[in-house]
Every structure is written in structure tokens, then in C-alpha cells.
DOTI-570980 format. One line per field, with one value per residue (C-alpha): x, y, z; residue number from 1; residue in three letters. Coordinates in pm, whole numbers. Layout:
<sites>
xx	X:...;
yy	Y:...;
zz	Z:...;
num	NUM:...;
residuo	ala:...;
</sites>
This chain:
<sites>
xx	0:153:218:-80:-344:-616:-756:-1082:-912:-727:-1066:-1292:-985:-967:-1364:-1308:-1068:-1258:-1538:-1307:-1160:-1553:-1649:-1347:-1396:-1772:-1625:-1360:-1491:-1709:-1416:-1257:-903:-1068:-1279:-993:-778:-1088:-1210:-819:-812:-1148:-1021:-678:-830:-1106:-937:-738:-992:-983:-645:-693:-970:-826:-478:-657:-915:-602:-556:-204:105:110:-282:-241:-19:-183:-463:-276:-82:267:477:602:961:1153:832;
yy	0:324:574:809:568:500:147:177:321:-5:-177:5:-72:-453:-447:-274:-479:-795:-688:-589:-966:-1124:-857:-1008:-1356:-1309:-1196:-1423:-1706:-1977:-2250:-2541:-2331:-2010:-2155:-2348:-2003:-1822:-2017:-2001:-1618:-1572:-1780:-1608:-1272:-1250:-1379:-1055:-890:-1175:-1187:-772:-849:-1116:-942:-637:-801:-991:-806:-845:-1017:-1355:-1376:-1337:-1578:-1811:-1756:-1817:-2136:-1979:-1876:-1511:-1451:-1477:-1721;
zz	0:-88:214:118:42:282:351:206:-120:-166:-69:-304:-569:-506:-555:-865:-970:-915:-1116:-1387:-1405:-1359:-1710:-1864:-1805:-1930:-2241:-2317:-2628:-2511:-2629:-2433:-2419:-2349:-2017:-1878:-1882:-1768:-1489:-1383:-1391:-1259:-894:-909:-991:-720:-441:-461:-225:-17:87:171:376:584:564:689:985:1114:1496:1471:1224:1410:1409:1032:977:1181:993:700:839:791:1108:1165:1155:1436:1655;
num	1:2:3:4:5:6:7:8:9:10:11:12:13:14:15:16:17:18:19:20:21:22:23:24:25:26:27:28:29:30:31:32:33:34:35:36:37:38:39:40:41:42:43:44:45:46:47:48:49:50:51:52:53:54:55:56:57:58:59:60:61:62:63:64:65:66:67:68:69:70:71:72:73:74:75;
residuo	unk:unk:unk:unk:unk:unk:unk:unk:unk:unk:unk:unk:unk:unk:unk:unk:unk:unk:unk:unk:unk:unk:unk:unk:unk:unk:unk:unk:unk:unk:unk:unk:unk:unk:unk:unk:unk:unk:unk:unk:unk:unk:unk:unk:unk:unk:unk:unk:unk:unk:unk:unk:unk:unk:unk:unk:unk:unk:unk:unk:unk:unk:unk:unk:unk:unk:unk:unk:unk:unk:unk:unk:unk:unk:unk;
</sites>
């Protein structure tokens, strides 16, 4: 997150930017090829938000990566 950006910015831009992917993948030709490579960008695309969230509603850097099932540096 840049220095001057406020956390709802980056959550109203990770909405945005989920919606942009879903448009795409509703565009993209209804061929074999096409819906494997969709499907794929649609999962990696939305989950973009999701990570923020959870990153964001963690209470502290362990919790997160607890959450997450990685250990923090240094525990």
C-alpha cells in the first residue's frame, strides 16, 4: 500500500478490480481453451480482495499468519 493511500481506497480498488476480471472472463470465447484459462483467472483474480480483507481483519502479524498457516519470523 503506498504511504498516502487510505484502507478503504485499496478496498474500493480490489472491488473494482474484481469486477473488472468477472467482465473479462464473461467476455472471453465460449471455447474449451478459453474456459480453462478463464475459470483459472477468474479464482486467481477475485481472491485478490480476499487476501486484503483477511490481511486487513487480522488483529495483529502472528494472528495473520496463523490464519494463514505460515509462522512469523523470528516465533
Amino acid at each position: 500500500m503506498m504511504k498516502d493511500e487510505k484502507p478503504e481506497e485499496l478496498r474500493v480498488r480490489t472491488k473494482a478490480f474484481a469486477l473488472r476480471i468477472i467482465r473479462l472472463y464473461s467476455a472471453l470465447p465460449k471455447q474449451p481453451v478459453a474456459a480453462v484459462l478463464g475459470r483459472q483467472l477468474l479464482r486467481s483474480g477475485t481472491s485478490v480482495g480476499a487476501h486484503y480483507r483477511e490481511a486487513f481483519r487480522a488483529k495483529s502479524r502472528p494472528d495473520f499468519h496463523q490464519q494463514d498457516g505460515r509462522r512469523t519470523p523470528g516465533t
